[in-house]
N, C-alpha and C positions, 0 to 999 in steps of 0.2 A: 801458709803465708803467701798473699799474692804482692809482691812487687809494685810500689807506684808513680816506678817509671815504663818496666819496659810492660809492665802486665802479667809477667810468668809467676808461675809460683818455684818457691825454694821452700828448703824446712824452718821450722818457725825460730830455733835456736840462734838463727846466723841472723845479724844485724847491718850485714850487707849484703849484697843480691850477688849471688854467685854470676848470675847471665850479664848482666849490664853494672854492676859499680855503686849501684844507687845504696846510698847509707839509709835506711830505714826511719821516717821517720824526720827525717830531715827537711828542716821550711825555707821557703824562698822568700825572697825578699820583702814581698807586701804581704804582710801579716794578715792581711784582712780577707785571705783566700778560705775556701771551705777545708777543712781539717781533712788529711790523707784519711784513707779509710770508711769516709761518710757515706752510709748507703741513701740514695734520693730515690723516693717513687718506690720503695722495697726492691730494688732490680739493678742500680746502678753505683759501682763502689769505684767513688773518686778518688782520683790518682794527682800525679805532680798537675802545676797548673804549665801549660805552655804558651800563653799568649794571654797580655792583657792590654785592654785600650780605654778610652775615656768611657765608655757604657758597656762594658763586657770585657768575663775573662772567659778565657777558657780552658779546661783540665783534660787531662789524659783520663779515662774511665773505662770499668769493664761493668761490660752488658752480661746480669747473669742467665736473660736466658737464652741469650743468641750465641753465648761465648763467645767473644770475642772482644778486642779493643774499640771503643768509640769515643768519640771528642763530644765534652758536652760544655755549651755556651750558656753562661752566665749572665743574666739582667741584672748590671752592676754598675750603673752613675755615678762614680766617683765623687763628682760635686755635689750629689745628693742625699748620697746614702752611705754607712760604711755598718762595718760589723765587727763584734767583739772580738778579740782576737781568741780560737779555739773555741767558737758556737758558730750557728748554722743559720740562724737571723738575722735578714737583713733588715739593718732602721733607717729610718726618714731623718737627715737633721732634725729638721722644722714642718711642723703641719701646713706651713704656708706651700710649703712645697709637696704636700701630698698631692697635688692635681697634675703637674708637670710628670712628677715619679707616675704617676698611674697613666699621662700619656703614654708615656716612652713604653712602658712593657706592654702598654696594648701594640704598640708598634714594631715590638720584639717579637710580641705570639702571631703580628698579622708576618712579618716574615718567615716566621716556621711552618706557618701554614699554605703562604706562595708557593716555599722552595718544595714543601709536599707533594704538592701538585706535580713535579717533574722527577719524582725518583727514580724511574727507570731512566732517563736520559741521561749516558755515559757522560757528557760536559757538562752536568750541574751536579754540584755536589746536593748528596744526599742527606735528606734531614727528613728519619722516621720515628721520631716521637715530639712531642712538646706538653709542658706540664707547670704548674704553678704548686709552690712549696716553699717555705721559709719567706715568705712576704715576698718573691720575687718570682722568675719564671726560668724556663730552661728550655732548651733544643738542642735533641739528639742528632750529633749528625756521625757519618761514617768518619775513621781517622785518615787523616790522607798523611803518607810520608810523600816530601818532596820541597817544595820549595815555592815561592811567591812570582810570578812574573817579573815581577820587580828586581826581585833576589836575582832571579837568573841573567836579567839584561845587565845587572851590576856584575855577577860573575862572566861575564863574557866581553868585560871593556867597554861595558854602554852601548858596544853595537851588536845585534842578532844576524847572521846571517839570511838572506833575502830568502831561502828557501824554509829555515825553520820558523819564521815570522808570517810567513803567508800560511803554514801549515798551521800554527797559535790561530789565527783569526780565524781560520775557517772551521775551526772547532766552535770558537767562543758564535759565530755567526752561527752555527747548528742549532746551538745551545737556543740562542735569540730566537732562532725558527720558530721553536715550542712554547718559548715564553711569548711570543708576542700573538700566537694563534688563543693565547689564553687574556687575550686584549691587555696583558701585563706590560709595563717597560719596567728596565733595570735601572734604569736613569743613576748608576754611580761605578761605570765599567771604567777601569784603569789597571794601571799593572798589579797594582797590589790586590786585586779582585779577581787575579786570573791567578790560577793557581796549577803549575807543573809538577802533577805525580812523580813518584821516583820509577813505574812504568811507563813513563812518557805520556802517559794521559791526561788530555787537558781538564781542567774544569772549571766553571764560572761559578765563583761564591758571593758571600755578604750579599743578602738583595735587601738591605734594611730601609735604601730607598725607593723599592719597586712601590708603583701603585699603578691600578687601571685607569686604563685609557680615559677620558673626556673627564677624571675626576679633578677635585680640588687637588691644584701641585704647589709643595712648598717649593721654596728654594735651599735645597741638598744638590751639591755638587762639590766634583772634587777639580781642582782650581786645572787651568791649562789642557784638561780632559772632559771638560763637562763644555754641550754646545750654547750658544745664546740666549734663546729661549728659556733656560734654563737658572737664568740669572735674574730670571721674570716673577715676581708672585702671581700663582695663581694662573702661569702662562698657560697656551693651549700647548702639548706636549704629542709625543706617536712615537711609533719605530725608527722613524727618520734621528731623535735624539740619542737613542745606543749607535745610533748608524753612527756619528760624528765622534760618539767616545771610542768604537772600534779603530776608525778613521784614525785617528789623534792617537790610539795606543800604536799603532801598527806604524808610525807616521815617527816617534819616536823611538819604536824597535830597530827601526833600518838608518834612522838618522844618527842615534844618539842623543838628540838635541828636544826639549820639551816645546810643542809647539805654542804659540803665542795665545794666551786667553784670548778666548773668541767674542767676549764681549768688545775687548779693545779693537778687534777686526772690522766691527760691525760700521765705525766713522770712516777707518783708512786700516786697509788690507794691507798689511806688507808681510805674509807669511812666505817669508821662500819656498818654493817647491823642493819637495823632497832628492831630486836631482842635484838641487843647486849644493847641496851637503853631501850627498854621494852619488858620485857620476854613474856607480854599477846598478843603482836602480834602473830597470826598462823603463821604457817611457810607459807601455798599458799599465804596468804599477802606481806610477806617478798619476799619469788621469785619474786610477780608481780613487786612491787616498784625497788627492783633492776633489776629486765630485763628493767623495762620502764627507771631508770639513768644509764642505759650501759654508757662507754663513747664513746664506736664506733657507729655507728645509726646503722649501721644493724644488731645489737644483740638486738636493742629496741623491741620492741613491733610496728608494721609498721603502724596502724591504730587505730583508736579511739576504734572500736570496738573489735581490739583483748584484748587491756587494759582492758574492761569493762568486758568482760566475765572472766578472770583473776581477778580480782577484786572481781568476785559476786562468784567464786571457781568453775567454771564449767570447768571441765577436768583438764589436769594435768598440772601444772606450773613449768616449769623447771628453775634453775637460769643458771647464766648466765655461769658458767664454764659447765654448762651439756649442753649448747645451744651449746659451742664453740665443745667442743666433737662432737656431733652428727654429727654439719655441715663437721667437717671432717672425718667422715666417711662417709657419702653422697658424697663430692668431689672428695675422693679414686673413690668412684664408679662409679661418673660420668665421670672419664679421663677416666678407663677402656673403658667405653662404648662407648665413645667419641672417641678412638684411635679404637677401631676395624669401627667406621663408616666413618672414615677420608678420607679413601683411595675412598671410594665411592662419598663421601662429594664434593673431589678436584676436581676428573674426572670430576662431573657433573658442578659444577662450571665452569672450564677449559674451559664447550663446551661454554656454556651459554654467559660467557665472550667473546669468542672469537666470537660468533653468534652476539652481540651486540655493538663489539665495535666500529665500525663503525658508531651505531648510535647515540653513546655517547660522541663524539668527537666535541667539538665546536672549534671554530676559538678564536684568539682573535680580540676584536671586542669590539664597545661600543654601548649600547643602550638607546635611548630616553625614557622614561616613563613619562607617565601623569594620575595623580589623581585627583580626586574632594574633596573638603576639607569641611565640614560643617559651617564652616566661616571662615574672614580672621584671625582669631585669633590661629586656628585650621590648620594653612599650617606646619608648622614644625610637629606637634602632627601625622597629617597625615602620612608623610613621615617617622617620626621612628615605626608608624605601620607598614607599609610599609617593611620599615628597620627588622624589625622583622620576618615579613611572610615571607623573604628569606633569612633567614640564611643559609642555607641548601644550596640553591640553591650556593649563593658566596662562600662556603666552597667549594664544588665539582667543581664549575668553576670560581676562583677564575680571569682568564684572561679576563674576561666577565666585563666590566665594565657599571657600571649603573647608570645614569643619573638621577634620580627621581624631577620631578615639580611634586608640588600641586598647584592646580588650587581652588581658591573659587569655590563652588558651583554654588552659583548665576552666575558666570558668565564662569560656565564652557562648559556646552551645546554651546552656540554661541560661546565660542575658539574651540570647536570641531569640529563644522559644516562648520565653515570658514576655518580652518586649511583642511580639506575634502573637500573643492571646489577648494582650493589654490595646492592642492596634496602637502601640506603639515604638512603630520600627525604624531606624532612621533613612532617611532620602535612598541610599545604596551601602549595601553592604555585601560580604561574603558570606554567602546562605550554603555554604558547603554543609553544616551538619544542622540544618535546618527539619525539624518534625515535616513530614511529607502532608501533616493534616491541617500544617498551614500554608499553603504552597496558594489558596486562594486569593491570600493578602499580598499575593505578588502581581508586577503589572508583567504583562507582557513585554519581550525584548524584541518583535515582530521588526522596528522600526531601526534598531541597531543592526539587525542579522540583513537588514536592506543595504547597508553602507560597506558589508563586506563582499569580498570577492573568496567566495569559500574557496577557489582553486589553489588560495595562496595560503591555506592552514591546512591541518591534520585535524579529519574526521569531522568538518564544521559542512559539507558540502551533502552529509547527509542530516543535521543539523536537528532538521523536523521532525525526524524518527529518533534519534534523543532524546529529543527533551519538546516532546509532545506541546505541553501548553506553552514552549517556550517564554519561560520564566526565570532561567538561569542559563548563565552564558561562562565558559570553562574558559580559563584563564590558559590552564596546564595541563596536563596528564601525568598517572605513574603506570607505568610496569612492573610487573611482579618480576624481582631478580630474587639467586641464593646467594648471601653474604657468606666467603667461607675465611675464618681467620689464615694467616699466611705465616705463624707464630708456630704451631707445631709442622716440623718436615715431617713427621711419619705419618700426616695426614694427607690420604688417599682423597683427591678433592675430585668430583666428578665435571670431565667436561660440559653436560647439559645437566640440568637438573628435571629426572625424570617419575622420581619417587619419594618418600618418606623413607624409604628403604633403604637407600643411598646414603642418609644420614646418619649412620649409626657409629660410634668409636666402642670397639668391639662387641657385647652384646646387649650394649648399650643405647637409647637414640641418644642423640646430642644436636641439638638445636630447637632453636625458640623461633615464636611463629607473632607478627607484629597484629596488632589486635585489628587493624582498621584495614587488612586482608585475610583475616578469617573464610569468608567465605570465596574470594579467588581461588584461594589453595584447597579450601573444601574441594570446591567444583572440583577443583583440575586435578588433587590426589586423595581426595577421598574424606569424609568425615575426621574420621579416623585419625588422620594427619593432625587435626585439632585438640583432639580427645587425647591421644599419647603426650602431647605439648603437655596441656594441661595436667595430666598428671606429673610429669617429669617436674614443673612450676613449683607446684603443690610441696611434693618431694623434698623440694629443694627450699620449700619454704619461702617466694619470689611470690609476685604478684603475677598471673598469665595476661591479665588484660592491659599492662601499663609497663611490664619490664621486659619486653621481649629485648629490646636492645639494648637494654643493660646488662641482660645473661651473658648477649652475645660479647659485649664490652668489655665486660671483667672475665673470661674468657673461664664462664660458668660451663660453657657451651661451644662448640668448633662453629656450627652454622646459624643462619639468620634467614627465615622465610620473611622478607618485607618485599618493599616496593624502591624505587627510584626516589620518594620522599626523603629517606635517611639517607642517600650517597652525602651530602654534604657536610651532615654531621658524622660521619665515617671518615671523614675526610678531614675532620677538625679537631677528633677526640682520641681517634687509635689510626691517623694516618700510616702506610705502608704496614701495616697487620691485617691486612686484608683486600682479597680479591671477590672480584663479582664475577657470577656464572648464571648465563640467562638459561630462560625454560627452554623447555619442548614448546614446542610453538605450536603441537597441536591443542586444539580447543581453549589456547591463552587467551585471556578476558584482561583489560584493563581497565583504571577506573580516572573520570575526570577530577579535577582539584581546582581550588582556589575559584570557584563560582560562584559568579557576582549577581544579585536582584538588588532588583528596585520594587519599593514599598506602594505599592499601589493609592491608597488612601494621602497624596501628596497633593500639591496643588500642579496642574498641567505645567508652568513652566520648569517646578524643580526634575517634574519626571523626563521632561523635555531635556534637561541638563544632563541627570544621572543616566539617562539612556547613552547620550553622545559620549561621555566620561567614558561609558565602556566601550564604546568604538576604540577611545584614544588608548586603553589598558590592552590589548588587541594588537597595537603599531610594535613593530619592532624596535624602537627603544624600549618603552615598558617590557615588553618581552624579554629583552637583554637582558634588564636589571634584575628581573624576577626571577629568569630562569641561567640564565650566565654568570650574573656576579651573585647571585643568591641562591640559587639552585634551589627552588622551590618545586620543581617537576620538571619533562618537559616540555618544551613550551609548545603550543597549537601553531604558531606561527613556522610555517616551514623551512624560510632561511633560518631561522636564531636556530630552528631544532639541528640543522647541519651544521651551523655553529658550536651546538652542545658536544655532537659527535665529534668534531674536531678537537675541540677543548679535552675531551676526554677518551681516545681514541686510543689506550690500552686498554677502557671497559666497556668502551660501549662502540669499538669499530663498526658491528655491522649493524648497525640499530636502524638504518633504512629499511633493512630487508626483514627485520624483528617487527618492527609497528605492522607492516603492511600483513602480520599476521596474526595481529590482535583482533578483538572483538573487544567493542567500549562499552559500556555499559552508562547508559544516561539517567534521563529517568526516573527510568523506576529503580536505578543503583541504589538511592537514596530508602524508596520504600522497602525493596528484597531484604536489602542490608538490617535496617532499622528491626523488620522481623527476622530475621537470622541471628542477630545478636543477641534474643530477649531469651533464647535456651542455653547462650554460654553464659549469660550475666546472672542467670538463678542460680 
């Protein structure tokens, strides 16, 4: 009998826990909690509930194959939804409201899958599984004993001492470091969001209002810690808005005193300086807090890291009337300088314009576009990707109008191939799994690969030796990694992946091989490498050409032979059960993705459009959205690709020095492949 409070077990006779007191069995107040003992997910036996709030509770639980205690959070709207009392289902009052209930849990699973993203980082708590059951959703996270920042500034008479409150921020700014290189804000940091271990470790939780930078922002804040901008629909948002809730937490740890909602600042400022409430603050203290609750954002403090060295008194901290000063003596200086370069500035511009505009001229015109969608649930989701990666583009040629189908996956290769037999293909599309025997009915992209500057992507600078007739133009790249689960310890996980050999759980192989790298891992270990999959498939009664990452999933199998294609759904399906371990870098082949043609048989100005359109998929925003907040490969573009590598720099630290030792395959990838597949598909 396991215990569910403390988690231990006792003998099953006794109906109180010998270890902790707990009467067995015994319910808490809101009836409406999940029944002690309930296993979720086959793996997970709910315990007492410790915390419940207007959209979530959450329970004490044990993990049965990690053994150990974990807290698992409940999608539970109160005003929405309730449950019978002793079953496991949760109901909708009213179908009026099934649209709201289904926003909010999509907003519950987009949280478990941010705070994923940072499990290794000591100041965020950790959250390694997330899953939907009983009509609602769930998120595993680790159990923390200790206390709420809140909790503890109230145990300590409302004031923190000056040394342990700098020590709280500069964790919680750590924390920011990592989320915000992940273009994330936290946008709801306040005491009750900081969270004090009972080993003095800090950690930043609830990210239920995080979202990426430049997107659509509601208005979520929590009142007298949340900054200006913030009280905006739809405002522009950045790091600068955690900067003000750090500011404002830390600003009330030393004062006592909650400081004044910043929207009411924005008419007439009358926040006392931190000083003026406790004389033992320094004054470099005092600057920092107040430049970090400026109420303009560009008088803050613009990153995590300027706060922190401020904070810790490294150099000199100016407040914010001496900030406003300097900037305008710097501005004087920069029109002067500005106005003597103008005249030089316009002329050259003048030629440039007029040398180019001719080529900048589109017709108006409408264009066909067709996508692949990851299922049919995924066809809209598509297209406002989509909708995203050309903004730019419909801002500057706003007469250009654009058509965008998503196409399921599954069935989008055979609408391609038959639309290309029928010579009916549309304006631009992704001809990634395109028959090579129509590659005729493409135009040439000659006139696009003119506008770039190949020094500023990966592998585009030898361009013409890819992709020969240039008729496709590569969005992305993948690399061949080994996916190893992180679920059994007694798996001996190999630093480089150098064999098939490597992979075996005792005299066994164990691992699956993804169908649309076949022949990378041929090359690089051997036939053979393919042929053992495939039987082991077989065996097992799996499909080899379509389950490889589901073997790996349901954890058929320890390893995964794929590419950089599935890190993201790795990352969304069995986040923290798994590590990535790159090749041997000798004789590594990679392969390009997401490649875009244009349908020859068009009339001159739509091919004129669909040609520029791929210029603008190319820019580093589209790059961003494709390969940063999408994670579609990565990207050609060489800043976003340093981008990715930060973003994900427990897997993919050296991945500079990893590409520069690939070999791509262009091409004729399309053709080798197309024959390479047709002796495992018989």
């Amino acid at each position: 009998m396991r215990c569910c409070s403390c988690m231990k077990e006792y003998p099953g006779e006794y109906e109180v826990c010998p270890h902790c007191g707990y009467i067995r069995d015994s319910q808490g107040e809101g009836m409406y909690y999940l029944p002690q003992g309930v296993l979720l997910s086959n793996r997970y036996e709910i315990g007492i509930q410790i915390n419940a709030g207007g959209f979530g509770i959450i329970y004490k639980a044990w993990d049965r194959i990690f053994n150990k205690m974990v807290a698992i959070k409940e999608y539970y709207p109160g005003g929405i939804a309730a449950r019978t009392p002793g079953t496991k289902e949760v109901l909708i009052y009213s179908s009026k409201r099934e649209d709201e209930y289904k926003k909010g849990k999509d907003r519950f699973l987009n949280e478990a899958r941010t705070v994923a993203k940072f499990n290794t980082h000591p100041n965020i708590a950790n959250v390694y599984d997330f899953f939907e059951d009983n009509n609602t959703a769930y998120m595993v996270m680790d159990y923390m004993e200790g206390m709420s920042y809140k909790e503890f500034i109230h145990a300590h008479n409302g004031i923190v001492d000056i040394k342990t409150a700098i020590q709280v921020s500069l964790a919680v700014l750590d924390a920011l470091k990592e989320v915000h290189k992940s273009k994330i804000i936290h946008r709801d940091i306040n005491p009750s969001n900081i969270f004090i271990c009972s080993n003095g470790v800090v950690r930043l939780i609830d990210f239920g209002a995080a979202r990426i930078e430049q997107t659509d922002m509601t208005t979520i804040l929590t009142p007298h810690f949340a900054a200006p901008e913030q009280y905006q629909s739809n405002s522009v948002q950045g790091p600068y808005t955690d900067i003000y809730a750090v500011g404002a937490t830390l600003y009330y740890a030393v004062t006592g005193v909650k400081p004044e909602e910043s929207i009411d600042r924005v008419l007439k400022d009358e926040l006392p300086e931190p000083t003026q409430l406790n004389p033992d603050i320094p004054p470099y203290l005092n600057n920092a807090i107040m430049r970090a609750m400026a109420v303009r954002e560009e008088l803050r403090f613009q990153n995590a890291g300027q706060f922190q060295n401020a904070i810790k008194n490294e150099g000199i901290v100016l407040n914010v009337e001496e900030v406003i000063k300097k900037r305008k003596k710097q501005r004087l200086a920069g029109v002067c300088g500005a106005f003597m370069a103008l005249a030089l500035v316009v002329g050259i511009c003048f030629m440039v314009i007029k040398q180019r505009k001719e080529n900048v001229v589109l017709a108006d015109t409408q264009l066909e576009i067709w996508l692949p969608a990851s299922d049919g649930d995924a066809l809209s989701d598509a297209q406002d990707e989509f909708d995203k990666m050309i903004v730019q583009f419909k801002n500057d040629y706003p007469q250009v109008k654009l058509n965008v189908t998503a196409i399921d996956s599954s069935e989008y290769k055979e609408r391609v191939d038959q639309a290309a037999k029928e010579d009916s293909l549309p304006d631009l599309f992704d001809s990634t799994g395109l028959d090579p025997v129509y590659y005729q009915k493409l135009e040439s992209l000659e006139d696009t690969y003119d506008l770039v500057d190949p020094k500023q992507y990966y592998f585009l600078d030898d361009y013409r030796s890819h992709f020969k007739s240039m008729k496709q133009m590569p969005l992305c790249f993948q690399i061949p990694v080994l996916y190893a689960t992180a679920v059994n310890s007694e798996l001996e996980i190999p630093s480089v992946f150098n064999s098939c050999e490597d992979l075996k759980s005792g005299d066994n192989y164990s691992y699956s091989v993804n169908s649309a790298d076949f022949q990378i891992f041929g090359d690089m270990a051997g036939e053979n490498c393919i042929t053992v999959f495939k039987n082991e498939a077989q065996t097992a009664e799996r499909d080899y050409l379509t389950d490889g990452f589901g073997m790996f999933a349901d954890q058929t199998v320890s390893y995964y032979l794929s590419d950089t294609s599935d890190y993201m759904d790795m990352m969304n399906k069995i986040p923290g059960q798994f590590q990535v371990v790159l090749c041997d870098k000798g004789g590594l082949k990679g392969r390009f993705d997401r490649l875009f043609s244009v349908a020859v048989n068009k009339p001159e100005s739509n091919k004129k459009a669909a040609k520029r359109l791929i210029y603008y998929l190319l820019s580093e925003n589209a790059q961003d959205v494709l390969c940063l907040q999408n994670a579609a490969g990565l990207p050609v573009n060489k800043l976003i690709s340093k981008e990715f590598a930060k973003l994900n720099s427990q897997d993919f630290s050296d991945i500079e020095a990893y590409i520069q030792g690939i070999t791509m395959q262009g091409e004729e990838q399309n053709i080798s492949y197309a024959n390479y597949m047709k002796k495992w598909e018989n």
